[in-house]
C-alpha positions in Angstrom: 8.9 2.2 -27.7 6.6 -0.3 -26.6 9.9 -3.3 -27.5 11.9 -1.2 -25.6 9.7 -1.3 -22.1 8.8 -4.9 -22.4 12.7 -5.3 -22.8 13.3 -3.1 -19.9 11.2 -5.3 -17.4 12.3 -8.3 -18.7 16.1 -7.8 -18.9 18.0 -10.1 -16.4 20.6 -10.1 -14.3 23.6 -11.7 -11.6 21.5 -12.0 -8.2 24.9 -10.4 -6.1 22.5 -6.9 -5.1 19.4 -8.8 -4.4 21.2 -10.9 -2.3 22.2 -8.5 -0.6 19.1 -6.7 0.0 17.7 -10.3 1.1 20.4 -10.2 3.8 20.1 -6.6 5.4 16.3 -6.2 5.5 15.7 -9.0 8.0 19.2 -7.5 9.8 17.5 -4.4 10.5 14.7 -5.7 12.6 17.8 -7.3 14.6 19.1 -4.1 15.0 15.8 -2.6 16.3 13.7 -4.5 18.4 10.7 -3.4 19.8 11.7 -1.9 23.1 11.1 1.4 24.5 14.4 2.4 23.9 13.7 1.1 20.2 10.4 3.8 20.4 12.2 6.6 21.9 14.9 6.2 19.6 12.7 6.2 16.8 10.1 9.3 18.1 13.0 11.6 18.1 14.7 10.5 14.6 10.9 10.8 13.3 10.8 14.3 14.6 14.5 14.9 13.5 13.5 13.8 9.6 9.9 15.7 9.8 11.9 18.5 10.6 14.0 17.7 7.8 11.3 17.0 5.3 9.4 20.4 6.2 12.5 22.2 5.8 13.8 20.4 2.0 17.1 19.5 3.5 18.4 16.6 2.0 14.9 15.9 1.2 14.8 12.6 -0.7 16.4 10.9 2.2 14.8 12.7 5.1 11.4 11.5 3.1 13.0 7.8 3.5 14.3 8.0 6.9 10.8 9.3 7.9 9.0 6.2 6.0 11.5 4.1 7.9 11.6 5.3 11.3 7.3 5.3 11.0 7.0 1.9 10.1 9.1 1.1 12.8 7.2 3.1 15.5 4.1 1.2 14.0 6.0 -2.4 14.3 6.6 -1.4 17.9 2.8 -0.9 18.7 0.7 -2.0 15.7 -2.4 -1.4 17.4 -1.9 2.2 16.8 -1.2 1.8 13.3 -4.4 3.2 11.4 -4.9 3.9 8.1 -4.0 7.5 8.2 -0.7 6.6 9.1 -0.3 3.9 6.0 -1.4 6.9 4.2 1.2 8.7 5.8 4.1 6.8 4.9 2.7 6.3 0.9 2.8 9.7 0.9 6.1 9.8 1.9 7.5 7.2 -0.2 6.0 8.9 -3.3 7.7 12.4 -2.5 11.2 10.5 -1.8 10.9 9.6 -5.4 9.6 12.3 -6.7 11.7 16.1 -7.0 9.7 17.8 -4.0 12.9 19.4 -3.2 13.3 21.3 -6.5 11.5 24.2 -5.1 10.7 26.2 -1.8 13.2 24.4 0.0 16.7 24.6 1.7 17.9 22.1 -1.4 16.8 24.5 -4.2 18.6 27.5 -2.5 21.5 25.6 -1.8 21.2 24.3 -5.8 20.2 27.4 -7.5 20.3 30.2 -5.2 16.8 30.9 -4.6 14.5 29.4 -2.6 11.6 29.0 -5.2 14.3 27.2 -7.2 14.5 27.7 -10.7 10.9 26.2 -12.2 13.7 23.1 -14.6 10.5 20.8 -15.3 9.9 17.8 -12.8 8.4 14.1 -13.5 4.8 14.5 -13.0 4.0 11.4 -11.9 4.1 11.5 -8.4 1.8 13.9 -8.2 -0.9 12.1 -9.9 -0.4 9.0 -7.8 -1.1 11.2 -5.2 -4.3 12.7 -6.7 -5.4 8.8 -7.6 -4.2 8.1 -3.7 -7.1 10.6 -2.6 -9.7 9.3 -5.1 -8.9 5.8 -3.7 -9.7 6.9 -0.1 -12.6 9.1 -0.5 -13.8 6.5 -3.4 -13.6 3.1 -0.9 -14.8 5.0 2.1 -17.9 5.7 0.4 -18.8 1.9 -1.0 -17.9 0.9 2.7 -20.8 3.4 4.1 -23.5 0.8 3.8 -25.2 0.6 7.1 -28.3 2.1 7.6 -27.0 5.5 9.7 -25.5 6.2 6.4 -28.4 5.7 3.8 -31.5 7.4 3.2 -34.3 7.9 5.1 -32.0 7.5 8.2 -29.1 9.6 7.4 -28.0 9.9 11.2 -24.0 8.7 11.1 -22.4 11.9 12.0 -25.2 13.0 14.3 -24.6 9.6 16.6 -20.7 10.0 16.0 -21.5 13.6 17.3 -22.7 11.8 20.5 -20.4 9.3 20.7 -18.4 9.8 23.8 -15.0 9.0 22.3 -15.3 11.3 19.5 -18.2 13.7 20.1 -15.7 16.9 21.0 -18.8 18.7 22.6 -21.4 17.5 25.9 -23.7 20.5 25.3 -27.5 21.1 25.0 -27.1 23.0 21.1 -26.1 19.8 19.8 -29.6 17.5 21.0 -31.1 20.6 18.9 -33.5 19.5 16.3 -31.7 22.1 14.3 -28.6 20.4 14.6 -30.2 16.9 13.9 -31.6 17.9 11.0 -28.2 19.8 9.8 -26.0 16.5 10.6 -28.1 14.4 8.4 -27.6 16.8 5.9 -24.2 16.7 6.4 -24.5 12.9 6.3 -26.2 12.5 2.7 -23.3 15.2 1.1 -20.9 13.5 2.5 -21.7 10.2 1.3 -22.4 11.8 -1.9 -19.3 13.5 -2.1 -17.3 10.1 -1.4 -19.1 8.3 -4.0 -18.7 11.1 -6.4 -14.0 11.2 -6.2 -13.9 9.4 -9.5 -15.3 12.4 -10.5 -12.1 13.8 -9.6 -10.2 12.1 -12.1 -12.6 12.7 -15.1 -11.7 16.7 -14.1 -8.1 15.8 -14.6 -8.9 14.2 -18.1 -11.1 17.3 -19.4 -8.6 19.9 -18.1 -5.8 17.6 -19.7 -7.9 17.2 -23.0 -8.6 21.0 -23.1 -8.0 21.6 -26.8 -10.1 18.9 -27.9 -13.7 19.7 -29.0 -17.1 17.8 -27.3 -19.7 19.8 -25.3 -19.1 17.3 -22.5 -15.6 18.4 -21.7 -16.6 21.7 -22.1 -19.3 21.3 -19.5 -17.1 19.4 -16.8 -14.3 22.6 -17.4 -17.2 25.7 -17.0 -18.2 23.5 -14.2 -15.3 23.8 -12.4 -15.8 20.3 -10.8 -12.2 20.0 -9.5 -12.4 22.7 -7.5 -15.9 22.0 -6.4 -14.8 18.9 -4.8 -11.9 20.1 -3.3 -13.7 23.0 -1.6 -16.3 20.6 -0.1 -13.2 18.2 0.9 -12.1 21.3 2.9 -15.3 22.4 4.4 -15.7 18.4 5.7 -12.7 18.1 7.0 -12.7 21.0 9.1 -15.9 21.1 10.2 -15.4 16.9 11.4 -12.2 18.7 12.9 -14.1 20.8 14.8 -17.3 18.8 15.9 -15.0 15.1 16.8 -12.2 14.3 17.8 -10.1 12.6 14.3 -6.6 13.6 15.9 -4.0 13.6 12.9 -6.7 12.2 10.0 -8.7 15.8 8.7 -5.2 17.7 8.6 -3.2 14.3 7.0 -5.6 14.2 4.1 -5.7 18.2 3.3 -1.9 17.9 3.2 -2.1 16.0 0.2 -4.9 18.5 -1.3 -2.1 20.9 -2.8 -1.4 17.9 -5.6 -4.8 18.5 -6.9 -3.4 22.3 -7.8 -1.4 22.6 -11.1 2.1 24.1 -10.4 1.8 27.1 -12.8 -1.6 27.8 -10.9 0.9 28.4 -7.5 3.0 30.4 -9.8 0.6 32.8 -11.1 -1.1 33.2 -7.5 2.6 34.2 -6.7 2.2 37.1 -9.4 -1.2 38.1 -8.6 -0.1 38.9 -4.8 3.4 40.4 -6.0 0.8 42.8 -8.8 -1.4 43.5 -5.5 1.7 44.8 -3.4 2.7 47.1 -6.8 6.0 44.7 -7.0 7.1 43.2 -10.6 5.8 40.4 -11.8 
């Protein structure tokens, strides 16, 4: 096995289709300069292939039309380009190679009939880049919280971004409260907790993988239900800094990708438990 992969990376080749690539790529940018008409162009195509993507139809390339069109709205005004949107088009990437269109989509009931699809076994892979995807982000926003408004005794980031005029979402006399002071640096210390805490994330993965093998350890981090733990404080924060500041896109982006911390035969049973409430077969 292990001859075989180092022989698989190192087998070699006529340069004819990498030439080719060489060629086209730079083409492209020839083909779309960064115009308005470029923008507007690209805006609708975007919303055409989100559409698309939502929808599963054809959804490995409307994933890479998406990516495409994206990076080109961002090459038109990089300024706007923050790192929501990077996260954005990772995402994207990942699902266009992974089989995100094998179920609940307008593929799988074109392909099998039914929209849930028919459950044939996908890589799992690109779900767990995902999940290491969100560790990465909470885990590097964390080690990047070092000024003072973030560390102990101060504690006071998200009550001066609460005040900050670009992002504070209310101008109201409850939010000078020494109530609310003392409740945002609260919030402050879990969150930076919570951030430092993701590779926690991964060591749930490993005990709910390892589940058969003995330790008291593993056993511990499963009755502890640390995955879900962290995922329902993830939720809580980004909802409540949705509803306190102004984020635009960023508290909704990052809860998209919270469904890849769910196994898929957890979705499935949830299915069966609502079809048992309404008296329906399992």
């Amino acid at each position: 096995m292990i001859r075989w992969w180092v022989g698989l990376w190192d087998r070699r080749e006529a340069a004819d289709s990498l030439a080719m690539v060489r060629a086209l790529v730079p083409w492209l940018f020839t083909l779309a300069p960064p115009t308005a008409d470029t923008a507007s162009v690209a805006f609708w195509g975007a919303v055409v292939a989100s559409a698309g993507l939502a929808a599963g139809i054809a959804t490995r390339l409307s994933a890479v039309v998406l990516v495409l069109l994206l990076a080109q709205l961002a090459l038109i005004l990089p300024a706007a380009d923050r790192g929501i949107d990077m996260l954005i088009r990772n995402t994207l990437l990942v699902l266009a190679c992974s089989g995100a269109g094998r179920a609940w989509s307008v593929d799988a009931r074109l392909r099998t009939g039914r929209w849930a699809g028919d459950r044939r076994p996908i890589p799992s892979w690109p779900r767990y880049l995902l999940v290491v995807q969100l560790v990465l982000l909470y885990g590097t926003a964390g080690m990047q919280k070092v000024a003072s408004s973030w560390l102990p005794p101060d504690w006071s980031a998200l009550w001066i971004a609460l005040h900050d005029p670009h992002f504070g979402r209310f101008d109201a006399d409850w939010t000078w409260s020494p109530g609310m002071y003392q409740a945002s640096r609260l919030a402050t210390a879990v969150t930076w907790v919570w951030e430092w805490a993701a590779p926690l994330v991964l060591v749930a993965f490993w005990a709910r993988d390892t589940e058969g093998r003995p330790g008291r350890r593993r056993a511990a981090l499963r009755r502890g239900h640390i995955l879900a733990l962290y995922a329902a404080l993830g939720v809580v924060f980004h909802l409540g800094t949705h509803l306190l500041l102004r984020l635009g896109i960023f508290p909704f982006a990052v809860l998209s990708l919270y469904p890849a911390l769910v196994h898929p035969d957890a979705w499935a049973g949830l299915v069966t438990g609502i079809r048992h409430l309404r008296g329906g077969p399992p």
